[in-house]
N, CA, C and O atoms as a GROMACS GRO file, in nm:
protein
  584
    1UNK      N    1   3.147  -4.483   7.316
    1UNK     CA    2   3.208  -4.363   7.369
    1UNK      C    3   3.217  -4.376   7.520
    1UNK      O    4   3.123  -4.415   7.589
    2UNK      N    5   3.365  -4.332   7.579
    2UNK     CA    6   3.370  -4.353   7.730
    2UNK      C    7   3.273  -4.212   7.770
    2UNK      O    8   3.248  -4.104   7.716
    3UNK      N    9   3.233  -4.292   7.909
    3UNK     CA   10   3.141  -4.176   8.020
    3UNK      C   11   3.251  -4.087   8.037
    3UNK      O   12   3.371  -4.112   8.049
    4UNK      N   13   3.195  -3.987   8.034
    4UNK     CA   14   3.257  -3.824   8.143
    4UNK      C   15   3.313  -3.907   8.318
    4UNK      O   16   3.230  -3.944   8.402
    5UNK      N   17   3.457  -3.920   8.336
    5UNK     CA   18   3.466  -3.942   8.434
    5UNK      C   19   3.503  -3.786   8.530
    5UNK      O   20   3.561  -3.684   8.491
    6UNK      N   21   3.440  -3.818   8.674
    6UNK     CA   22   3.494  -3.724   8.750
    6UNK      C   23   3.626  -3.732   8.774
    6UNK      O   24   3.694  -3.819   8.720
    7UNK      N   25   3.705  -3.594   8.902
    7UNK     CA   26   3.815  -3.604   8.942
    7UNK      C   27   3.909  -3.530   8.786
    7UNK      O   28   3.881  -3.513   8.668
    8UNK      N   29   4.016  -3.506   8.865
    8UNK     CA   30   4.161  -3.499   8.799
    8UNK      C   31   4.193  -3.521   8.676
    8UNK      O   32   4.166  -3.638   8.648
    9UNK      N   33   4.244  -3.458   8.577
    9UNK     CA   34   4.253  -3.574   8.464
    9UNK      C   35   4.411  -3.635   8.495
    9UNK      O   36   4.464  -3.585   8.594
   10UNK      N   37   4.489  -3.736   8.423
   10UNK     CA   38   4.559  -3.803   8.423
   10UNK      C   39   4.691  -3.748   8.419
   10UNK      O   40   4.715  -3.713   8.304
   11UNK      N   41   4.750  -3.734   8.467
   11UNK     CA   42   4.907  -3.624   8.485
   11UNK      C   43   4.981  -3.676   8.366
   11UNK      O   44   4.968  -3.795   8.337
   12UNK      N   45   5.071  -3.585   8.284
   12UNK     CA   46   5.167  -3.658   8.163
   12UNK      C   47   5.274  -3.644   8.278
   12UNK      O   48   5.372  -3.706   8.239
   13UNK      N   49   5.292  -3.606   8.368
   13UNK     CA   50   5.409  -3.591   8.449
   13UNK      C   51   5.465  -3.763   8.522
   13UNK      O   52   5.482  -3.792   8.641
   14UNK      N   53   5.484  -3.860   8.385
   14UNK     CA   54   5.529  -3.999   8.470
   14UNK      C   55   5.686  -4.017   8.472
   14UNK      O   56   5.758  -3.941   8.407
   15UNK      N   57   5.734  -4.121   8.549
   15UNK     CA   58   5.870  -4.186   8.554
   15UNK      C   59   5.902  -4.166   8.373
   15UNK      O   60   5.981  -4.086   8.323
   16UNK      N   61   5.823  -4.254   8.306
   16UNK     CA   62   5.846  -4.274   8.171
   16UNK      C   63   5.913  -4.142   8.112
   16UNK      O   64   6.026  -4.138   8.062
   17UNK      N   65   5.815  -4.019   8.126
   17UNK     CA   66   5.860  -3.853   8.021
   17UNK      C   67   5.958  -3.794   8.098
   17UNK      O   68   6.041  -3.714   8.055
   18UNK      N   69   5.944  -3.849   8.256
   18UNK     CA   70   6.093  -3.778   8.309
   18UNK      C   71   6.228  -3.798   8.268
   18UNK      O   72   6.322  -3.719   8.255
   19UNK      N   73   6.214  -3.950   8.246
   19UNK     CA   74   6.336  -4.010   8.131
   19UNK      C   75   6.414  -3.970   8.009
   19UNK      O   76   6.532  -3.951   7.980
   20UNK      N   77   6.273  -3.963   7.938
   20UNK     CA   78   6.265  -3.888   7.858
   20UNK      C   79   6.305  -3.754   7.831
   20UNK      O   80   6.382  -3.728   7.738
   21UNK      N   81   6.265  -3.682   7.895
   21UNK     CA   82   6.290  -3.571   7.906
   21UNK      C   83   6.454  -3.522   7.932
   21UNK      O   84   6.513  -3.428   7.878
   22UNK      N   85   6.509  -3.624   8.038
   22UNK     CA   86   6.601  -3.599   8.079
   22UNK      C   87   6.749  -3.674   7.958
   22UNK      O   88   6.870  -3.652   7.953
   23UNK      N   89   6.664  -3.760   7.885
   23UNK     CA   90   6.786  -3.812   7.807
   23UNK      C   91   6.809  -3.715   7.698
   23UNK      O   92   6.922  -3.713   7.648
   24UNK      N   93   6.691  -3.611   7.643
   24UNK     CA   94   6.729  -3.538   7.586
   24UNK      C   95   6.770  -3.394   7.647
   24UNK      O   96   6.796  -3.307   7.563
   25UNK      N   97   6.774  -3.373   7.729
   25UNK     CA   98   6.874  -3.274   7.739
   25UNK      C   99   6.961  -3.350   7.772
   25UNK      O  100   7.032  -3.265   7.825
   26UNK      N  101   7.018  -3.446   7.786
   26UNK     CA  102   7.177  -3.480   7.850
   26UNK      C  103   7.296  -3.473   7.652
   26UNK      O  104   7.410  -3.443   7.615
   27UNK      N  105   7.159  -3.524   7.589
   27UNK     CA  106   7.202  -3.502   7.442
   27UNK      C  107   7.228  -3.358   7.376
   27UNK      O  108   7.295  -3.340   7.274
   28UNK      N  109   7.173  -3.272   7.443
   28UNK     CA  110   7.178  -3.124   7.428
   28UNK      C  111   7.128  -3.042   7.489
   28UNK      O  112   7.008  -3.017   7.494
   29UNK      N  113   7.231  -2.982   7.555
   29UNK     CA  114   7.213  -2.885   7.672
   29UNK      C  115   7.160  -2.760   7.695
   29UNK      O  116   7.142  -2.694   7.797
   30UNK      N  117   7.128  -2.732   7.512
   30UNK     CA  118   7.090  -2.606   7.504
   30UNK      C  119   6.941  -2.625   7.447
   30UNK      O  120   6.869  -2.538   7.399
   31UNK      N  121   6.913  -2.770   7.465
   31UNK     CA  122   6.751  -2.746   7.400
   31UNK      C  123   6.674  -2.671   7.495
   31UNK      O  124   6.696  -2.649   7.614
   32UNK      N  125   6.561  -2.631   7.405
   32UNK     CA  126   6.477  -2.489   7.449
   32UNK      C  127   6.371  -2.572   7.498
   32UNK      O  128   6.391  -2.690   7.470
   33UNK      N  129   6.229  -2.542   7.582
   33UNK     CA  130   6.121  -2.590   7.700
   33UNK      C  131   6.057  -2.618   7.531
   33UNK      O  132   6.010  -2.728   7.505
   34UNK      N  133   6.059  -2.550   7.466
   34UNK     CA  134   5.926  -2.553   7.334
   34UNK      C  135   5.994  -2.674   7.302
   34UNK      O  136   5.920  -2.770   7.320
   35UNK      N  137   6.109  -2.705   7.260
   35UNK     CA  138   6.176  -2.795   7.140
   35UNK      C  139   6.178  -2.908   7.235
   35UNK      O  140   6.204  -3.011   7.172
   36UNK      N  141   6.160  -2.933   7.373
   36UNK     CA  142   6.100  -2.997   7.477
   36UNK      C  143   6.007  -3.101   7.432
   36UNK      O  144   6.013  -3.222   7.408
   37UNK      N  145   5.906  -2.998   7.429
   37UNK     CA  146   5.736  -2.983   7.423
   37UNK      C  147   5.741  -3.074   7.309
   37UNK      O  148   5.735  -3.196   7.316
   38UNK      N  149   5.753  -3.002   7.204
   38UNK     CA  150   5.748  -3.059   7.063
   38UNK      C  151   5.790  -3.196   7.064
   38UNK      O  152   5.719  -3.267   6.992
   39UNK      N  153   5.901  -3.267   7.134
   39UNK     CA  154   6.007  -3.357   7.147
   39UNK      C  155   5.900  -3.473   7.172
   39UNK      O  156   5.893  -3.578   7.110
   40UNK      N  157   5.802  -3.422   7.296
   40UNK     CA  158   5.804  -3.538   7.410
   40UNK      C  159   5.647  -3.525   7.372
   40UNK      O  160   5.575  -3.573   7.459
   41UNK      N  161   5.574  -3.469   7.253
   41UNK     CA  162   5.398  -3.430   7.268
   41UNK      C  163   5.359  -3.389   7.400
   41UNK      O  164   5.248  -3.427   7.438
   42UNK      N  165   5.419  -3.329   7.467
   42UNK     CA  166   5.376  -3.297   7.604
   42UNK      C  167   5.379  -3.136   7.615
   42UNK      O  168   5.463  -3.069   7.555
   43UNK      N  169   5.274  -3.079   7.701
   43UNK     CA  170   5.259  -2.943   7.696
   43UNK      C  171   5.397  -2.878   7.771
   43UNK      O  172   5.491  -2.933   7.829
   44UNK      N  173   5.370  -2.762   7.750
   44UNK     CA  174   5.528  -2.675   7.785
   44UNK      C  175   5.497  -2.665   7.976
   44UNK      O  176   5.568  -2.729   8.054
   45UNK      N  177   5.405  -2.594   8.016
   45UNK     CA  178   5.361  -2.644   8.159
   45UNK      C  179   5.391  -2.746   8.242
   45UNK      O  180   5.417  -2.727   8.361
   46UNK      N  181   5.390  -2.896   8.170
   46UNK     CA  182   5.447  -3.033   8.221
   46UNK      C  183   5.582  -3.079   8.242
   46UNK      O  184   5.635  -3.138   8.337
   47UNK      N  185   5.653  -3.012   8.061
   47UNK     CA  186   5.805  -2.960   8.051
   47UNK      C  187   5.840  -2.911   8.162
   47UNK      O  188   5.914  -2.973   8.238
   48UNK      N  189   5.785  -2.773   8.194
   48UNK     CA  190   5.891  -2.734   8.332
   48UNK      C  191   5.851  -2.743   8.444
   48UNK      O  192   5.884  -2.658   8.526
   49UNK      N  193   5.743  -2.878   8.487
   49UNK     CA  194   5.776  -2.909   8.630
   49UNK      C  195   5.831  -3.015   8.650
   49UNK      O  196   5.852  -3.052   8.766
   50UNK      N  197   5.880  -3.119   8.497
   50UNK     CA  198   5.957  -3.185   8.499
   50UNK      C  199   6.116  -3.157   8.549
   50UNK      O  200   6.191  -3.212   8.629
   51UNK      N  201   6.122  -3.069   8.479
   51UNK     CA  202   6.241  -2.971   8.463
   51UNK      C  203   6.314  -2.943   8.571
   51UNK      O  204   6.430  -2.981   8.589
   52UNK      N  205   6.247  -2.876   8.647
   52UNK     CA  206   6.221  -2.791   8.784
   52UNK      C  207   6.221  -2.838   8.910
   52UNK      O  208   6.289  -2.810   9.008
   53UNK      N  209   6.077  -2.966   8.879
   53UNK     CA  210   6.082  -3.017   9.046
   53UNK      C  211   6.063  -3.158   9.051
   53UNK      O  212   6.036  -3.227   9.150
   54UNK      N  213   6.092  -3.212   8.866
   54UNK     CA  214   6.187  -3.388   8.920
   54UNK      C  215   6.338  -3.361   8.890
   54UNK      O  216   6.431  -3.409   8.955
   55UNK      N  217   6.348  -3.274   8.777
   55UNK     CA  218   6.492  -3.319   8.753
   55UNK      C  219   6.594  -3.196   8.840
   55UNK      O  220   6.717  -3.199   8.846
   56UNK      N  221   6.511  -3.102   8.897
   56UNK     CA  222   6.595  -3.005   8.949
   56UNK      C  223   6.697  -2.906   8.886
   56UNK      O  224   6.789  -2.859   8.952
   57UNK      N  225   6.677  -2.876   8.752
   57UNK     CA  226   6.753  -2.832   8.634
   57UNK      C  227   6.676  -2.619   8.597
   57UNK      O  228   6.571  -2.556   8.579
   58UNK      N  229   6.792  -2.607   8.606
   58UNK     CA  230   6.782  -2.446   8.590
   58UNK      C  231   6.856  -2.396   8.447
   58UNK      O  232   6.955  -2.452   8.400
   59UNK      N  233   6.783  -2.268   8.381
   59UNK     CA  234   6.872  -2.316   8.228
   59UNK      C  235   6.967  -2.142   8.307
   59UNK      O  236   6.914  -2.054   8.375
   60UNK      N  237   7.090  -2.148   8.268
   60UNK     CA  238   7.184  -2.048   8.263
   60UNK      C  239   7.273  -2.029   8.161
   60UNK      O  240   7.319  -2.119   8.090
   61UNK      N  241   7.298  -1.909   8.152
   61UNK     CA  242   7.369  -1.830   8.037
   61UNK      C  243   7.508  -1.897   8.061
   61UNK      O  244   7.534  -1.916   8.180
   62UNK      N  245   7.602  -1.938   7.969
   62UNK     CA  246   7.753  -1.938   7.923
   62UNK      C  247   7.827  -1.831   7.969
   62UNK      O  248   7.824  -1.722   7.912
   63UNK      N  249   7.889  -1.850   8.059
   63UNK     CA  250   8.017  -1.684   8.078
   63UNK      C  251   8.120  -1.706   8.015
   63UNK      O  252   8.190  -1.806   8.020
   64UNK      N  253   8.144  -1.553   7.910
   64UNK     CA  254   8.254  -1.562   7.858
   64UNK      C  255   8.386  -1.529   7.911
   64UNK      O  256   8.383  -1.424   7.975
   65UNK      N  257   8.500  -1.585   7.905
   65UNK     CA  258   8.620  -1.540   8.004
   65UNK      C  259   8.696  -1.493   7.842
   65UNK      O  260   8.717  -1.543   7.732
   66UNK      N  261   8.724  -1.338   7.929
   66UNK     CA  262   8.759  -1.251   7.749
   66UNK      C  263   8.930  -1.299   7.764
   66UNK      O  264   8.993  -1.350   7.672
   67UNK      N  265   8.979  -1.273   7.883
   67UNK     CA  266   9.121  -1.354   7.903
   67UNK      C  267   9.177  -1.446   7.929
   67UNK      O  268   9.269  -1.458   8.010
   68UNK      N  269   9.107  -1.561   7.832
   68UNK     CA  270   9.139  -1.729   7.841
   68UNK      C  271   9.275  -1.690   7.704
   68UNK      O  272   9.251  -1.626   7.602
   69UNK      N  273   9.342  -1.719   7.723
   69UNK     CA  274   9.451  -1.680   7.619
   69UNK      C  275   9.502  -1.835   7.578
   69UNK      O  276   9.486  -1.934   7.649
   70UNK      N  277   9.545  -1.833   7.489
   70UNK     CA  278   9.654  -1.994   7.384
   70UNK      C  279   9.749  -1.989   7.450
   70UNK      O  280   9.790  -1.882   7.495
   71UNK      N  281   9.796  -2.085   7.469
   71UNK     CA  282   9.946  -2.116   7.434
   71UNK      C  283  10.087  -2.037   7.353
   71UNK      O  284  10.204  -2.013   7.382
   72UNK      N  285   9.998  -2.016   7.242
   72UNK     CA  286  10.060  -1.929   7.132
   72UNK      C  287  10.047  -1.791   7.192
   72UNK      O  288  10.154  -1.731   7.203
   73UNK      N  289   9.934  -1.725   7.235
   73UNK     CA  290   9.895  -1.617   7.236
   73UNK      C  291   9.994  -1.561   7.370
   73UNK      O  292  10.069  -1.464   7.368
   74UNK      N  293   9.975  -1.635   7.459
   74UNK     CA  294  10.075  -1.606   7.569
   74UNK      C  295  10.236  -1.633   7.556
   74UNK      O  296  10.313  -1.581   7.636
   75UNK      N  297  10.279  -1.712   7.458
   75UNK     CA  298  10.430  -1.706   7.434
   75UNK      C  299  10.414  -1.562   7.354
   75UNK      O  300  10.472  -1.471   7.413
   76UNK      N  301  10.354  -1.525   7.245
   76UNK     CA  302  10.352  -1.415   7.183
   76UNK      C  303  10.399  -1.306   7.267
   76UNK      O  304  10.519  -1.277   7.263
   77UNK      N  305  10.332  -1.252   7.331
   77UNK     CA  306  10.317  -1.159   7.475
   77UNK      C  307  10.457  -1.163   7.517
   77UNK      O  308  10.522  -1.059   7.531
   78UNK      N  309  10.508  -1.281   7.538
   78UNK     CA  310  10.680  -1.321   7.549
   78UNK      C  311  10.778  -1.248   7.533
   78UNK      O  312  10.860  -1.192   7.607
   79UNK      N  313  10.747  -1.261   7.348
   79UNK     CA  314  10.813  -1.254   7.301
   79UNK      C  315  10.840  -1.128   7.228
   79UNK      O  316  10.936  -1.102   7.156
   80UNK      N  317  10.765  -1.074   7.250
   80UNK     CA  318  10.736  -0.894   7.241
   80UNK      C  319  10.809  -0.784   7.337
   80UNK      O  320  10.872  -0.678   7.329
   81UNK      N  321  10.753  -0.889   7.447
   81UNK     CA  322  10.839  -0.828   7.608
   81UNK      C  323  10.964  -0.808   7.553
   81UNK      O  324  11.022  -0.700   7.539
   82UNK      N  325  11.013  -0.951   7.513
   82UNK     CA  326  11.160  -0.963   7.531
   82UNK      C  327  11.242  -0.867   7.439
   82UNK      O  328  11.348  -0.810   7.464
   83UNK      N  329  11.154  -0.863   7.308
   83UNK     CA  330  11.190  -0.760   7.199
   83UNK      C  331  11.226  -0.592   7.256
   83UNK      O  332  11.329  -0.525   7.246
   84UNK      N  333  11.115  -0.566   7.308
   84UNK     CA  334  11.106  -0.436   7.395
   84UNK      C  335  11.246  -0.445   7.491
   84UNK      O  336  11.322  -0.348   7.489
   85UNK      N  337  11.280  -0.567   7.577
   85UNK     CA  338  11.447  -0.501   7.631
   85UNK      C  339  11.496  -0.498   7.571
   85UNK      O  340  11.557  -0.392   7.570
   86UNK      N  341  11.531  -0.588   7.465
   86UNK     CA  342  11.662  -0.581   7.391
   86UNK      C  343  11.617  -0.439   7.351
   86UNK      O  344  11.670  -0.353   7.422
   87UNK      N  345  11.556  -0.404   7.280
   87UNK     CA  346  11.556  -0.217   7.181
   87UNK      C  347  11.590  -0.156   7.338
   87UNK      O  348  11.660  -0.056   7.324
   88UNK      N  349  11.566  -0.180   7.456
   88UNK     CA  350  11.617  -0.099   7.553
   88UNK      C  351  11.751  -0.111   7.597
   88UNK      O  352  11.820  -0.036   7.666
   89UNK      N  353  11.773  -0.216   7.545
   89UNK     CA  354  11.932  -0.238   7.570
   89UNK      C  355  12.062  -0.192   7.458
   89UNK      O  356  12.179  -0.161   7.478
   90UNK      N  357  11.987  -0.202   7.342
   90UNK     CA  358  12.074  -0.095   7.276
   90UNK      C  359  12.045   0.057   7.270
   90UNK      O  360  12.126   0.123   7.205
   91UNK      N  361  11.963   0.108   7.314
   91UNK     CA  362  11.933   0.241   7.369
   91UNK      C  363  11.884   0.243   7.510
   91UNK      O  364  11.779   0.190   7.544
   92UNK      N  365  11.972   0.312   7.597
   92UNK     CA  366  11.961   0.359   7.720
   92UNK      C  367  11.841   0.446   7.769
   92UNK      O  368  11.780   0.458   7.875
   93UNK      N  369  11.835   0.489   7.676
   93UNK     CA  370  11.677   0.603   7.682
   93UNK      C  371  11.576   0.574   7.618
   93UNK      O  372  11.484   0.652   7.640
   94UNK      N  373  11.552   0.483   7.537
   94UNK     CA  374  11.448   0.398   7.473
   94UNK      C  375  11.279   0.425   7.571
   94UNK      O  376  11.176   0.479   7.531
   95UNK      N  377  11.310   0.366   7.699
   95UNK     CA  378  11.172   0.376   7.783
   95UNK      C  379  11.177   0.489   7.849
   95UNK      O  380  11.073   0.527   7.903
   96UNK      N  381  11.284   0.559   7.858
   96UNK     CA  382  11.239   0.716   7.920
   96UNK      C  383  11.193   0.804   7.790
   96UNK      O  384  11.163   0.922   7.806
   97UNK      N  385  11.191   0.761   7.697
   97UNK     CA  386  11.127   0.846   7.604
   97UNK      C  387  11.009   0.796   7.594
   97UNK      O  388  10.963   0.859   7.499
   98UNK      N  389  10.920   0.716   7.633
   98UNK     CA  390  10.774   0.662   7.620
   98UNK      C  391  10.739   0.726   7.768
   98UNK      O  392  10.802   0.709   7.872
   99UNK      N  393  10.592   0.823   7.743
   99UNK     CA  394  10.538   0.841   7.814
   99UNK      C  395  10.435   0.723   7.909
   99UNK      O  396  10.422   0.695   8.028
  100UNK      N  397  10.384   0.685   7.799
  100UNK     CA  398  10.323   0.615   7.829
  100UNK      C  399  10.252   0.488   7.710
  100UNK      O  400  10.223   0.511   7.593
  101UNK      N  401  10.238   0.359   7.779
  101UNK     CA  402  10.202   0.286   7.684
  101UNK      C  403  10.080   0.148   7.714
  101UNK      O  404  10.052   0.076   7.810
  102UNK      N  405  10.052   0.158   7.626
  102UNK     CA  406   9.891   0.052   7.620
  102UNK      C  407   9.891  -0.025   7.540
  102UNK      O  408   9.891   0.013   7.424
  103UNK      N  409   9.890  -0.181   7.573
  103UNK     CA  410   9.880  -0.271   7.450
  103UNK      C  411   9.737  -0.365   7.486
  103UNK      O  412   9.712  -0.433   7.585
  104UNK      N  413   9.674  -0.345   7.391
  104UNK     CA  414   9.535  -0.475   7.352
  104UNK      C  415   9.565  -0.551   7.275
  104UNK      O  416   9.655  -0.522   7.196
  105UNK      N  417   9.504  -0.666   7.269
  105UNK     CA  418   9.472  -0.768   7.134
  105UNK      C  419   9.327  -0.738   7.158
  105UNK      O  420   9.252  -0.726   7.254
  106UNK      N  421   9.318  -0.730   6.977
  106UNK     CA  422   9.234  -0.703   6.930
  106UNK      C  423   9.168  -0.793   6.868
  106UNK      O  424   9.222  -0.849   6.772
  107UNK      N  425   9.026  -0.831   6.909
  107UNK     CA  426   8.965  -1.001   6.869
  107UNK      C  427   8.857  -0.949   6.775
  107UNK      O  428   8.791  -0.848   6.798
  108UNK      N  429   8.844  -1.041   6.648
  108UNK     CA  430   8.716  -1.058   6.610
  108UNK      C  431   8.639  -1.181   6.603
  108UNK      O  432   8.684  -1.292   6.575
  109UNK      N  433   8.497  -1.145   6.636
  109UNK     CA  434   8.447  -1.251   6.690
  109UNK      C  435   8.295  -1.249   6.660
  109UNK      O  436   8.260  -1.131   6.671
  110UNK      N  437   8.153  -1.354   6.616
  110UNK     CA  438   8.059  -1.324   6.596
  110UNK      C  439   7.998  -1.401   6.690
  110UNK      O  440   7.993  -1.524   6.690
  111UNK      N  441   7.929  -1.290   6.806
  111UNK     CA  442   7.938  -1.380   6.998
  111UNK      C  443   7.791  -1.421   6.916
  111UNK      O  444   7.736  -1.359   6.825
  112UNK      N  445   7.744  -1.558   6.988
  112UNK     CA  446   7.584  -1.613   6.958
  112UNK      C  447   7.506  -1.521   7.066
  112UNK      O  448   7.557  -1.442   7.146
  113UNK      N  449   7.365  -1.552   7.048
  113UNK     CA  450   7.272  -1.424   7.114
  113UNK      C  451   7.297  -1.496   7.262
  113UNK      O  452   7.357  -1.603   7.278
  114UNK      N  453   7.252  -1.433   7.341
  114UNK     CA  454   7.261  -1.520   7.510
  114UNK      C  455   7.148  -1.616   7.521
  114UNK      O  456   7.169  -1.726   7.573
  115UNK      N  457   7.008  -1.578   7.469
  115UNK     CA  458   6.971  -1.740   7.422
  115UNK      C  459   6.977  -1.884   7.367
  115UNK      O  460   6.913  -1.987   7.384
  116UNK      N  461   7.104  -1.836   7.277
  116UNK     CA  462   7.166  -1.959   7.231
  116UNK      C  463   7.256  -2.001   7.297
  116UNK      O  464   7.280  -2.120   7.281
  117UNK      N  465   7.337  -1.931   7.389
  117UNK     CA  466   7.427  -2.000   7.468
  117UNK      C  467   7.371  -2.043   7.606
  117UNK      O  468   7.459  -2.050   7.692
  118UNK      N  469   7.230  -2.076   7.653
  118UNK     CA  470   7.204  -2.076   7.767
  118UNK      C  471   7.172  -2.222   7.798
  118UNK      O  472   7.078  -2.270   7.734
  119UNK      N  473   7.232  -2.294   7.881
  119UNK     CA  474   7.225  -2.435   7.901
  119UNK      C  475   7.134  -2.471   8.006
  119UNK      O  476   7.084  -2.372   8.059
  120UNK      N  477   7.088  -2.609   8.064
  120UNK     CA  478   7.046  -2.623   8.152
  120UNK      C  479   7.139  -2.696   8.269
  120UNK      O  480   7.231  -2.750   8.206
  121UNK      N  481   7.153  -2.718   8.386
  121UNK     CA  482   7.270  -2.745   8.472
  121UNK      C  483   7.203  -2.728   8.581
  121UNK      O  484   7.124  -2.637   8.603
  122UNK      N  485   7.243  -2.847   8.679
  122UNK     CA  486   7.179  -2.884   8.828
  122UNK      C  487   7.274  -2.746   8.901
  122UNK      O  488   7.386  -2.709   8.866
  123UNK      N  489   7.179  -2.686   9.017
  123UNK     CA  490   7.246  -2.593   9.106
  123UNK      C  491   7.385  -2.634   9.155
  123UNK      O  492   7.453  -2.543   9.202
  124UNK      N  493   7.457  -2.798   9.150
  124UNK     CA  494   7.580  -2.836   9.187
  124UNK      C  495   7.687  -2.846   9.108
  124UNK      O  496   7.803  -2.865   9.143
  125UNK      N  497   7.633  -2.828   8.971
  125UNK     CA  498   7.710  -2.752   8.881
  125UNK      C  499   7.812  -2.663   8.851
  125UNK      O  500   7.786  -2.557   8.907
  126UNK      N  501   7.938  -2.655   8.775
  126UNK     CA  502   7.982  -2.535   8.779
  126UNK      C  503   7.933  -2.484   8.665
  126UNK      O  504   7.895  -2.558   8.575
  127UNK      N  505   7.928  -2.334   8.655
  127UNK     CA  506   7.892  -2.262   8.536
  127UNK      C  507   7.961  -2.278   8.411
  127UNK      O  508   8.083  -2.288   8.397
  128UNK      N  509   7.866  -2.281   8.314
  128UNK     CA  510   7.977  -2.333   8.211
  128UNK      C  511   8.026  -2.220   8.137
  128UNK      O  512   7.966  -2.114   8.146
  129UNK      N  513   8.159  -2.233   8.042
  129UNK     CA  514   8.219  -2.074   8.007
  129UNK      C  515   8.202  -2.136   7.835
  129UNK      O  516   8.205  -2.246   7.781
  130UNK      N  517   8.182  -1.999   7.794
  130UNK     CA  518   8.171  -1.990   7.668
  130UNK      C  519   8.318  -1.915   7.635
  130UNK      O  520   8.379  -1.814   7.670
  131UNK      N  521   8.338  -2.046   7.533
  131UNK     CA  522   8.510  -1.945   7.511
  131UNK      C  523   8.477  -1.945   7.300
  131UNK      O  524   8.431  -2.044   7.244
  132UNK      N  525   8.502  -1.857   7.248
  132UNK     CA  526   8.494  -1.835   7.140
  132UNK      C  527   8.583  -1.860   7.039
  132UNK      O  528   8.695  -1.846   7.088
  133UNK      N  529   8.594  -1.897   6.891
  133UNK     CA  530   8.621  -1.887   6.765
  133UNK      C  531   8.663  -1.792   6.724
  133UNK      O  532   8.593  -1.721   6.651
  134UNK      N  533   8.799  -1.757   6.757
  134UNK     CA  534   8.858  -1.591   6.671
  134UNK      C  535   8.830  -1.632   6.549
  134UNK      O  536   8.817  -1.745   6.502
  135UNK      N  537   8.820  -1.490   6.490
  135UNK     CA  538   8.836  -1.543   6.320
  135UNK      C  539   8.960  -1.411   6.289
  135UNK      O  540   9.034  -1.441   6.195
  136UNK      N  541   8.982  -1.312   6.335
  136UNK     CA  542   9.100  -1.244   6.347
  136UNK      C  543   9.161  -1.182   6.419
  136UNK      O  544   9.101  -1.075   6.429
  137UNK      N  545   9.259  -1.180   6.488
  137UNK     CA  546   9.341  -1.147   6.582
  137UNK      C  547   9.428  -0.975   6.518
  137UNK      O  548   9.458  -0.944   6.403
  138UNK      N  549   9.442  -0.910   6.628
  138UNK     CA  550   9.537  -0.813   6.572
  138UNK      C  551   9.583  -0.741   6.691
  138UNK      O  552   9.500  -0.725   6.780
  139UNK      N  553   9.710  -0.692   6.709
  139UNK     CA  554   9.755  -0.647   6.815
  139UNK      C  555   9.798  -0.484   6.805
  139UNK      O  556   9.902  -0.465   6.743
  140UNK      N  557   9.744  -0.385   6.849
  140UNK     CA  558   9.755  -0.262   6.913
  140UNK      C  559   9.840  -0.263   7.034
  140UNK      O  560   9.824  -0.332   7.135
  141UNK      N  561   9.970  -0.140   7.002
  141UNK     CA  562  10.026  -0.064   7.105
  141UNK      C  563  10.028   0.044   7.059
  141UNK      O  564  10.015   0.079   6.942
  142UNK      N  565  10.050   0.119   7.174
  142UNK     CA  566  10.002   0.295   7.125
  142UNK      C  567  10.136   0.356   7.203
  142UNK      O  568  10.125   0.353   7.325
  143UNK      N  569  10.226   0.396   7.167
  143UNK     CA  570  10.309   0.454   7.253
  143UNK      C  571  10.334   0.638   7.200
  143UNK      O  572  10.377   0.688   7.096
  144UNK      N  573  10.268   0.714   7.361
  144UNK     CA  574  10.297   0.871   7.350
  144UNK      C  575  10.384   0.892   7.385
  144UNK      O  576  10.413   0.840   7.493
  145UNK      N  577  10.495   0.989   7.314
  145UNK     CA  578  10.612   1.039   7.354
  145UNK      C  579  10.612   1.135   7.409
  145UNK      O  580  10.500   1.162   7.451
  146UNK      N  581  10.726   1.243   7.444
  146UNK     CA  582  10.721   1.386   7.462
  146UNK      C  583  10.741   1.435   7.323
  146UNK      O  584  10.743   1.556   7.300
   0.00000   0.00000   0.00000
């Protein structure tokens, strides 16, 4: 049996687990400090000063941009417009009879929790955007008359 040595005990914080560490998040950006831990047998404490103050890595949330629109989705929009002059062009009073009018698309969508979308990314980074999976689209206009 080894003697009780004095001093420090032995840091897991080497070149070797920083590697480590760092090849798996480059494999997935959204792994969690635990799934880290678990990864590398190394405590969660060691995880994030690896993290932190070798690799310089901060974890941040996904922003969603709600008006990233298709290709399709924006010719659509088009082509609606264009529908709307023509009905104004065979009626002269067509838009003076709309008071007023509001059009949405209407998305459905099942957003992941903000923990699951939260990555890790050096401060020189740009933020990364979470753009979503419609699963149905539907378009609302509401037009009040007099």
């Amino acid at each position: 049996m080894d003697e009780h040595r004095g001093g420090r005990p032995p840091s897991v914080v080497t070149e070797k687990n920083v590697s480590t560490v760092e090849k798996l998040i480059m494999q997935d950006r959204r792994i969690t400090v635990k799934q880290l831990a678990f990864e590398t047998k190394i405590s969660i404490g060691s995880v994030e000063t690896i993290l932190h103050d070798h690799l310089n890595l901060n974890k941040v949330s996904a922003r969603w941009v709600p008006r990233l629109l298709t290709t399709d989705q924006k010719q659509e929009r088009v082509n609606y417009c264009q529908h709307l002059l023509r009905q104004e062009a065979n009626d002269a009073f067509f838009f003076r009879r709309i008071v007023t009018m509001d059009e949405t698309c209407i998305y459905q969508f099942d957003p992941e929790p903000k923990s699951a979308s939260m990555q890790w990314k050096r401060p020189s980074s740009p933020p990364p955007k979470n753009i979503h999976t419609i699963k149905r689209k539907g378009h609302a206009v509401v037009f009040l008359g007099l």
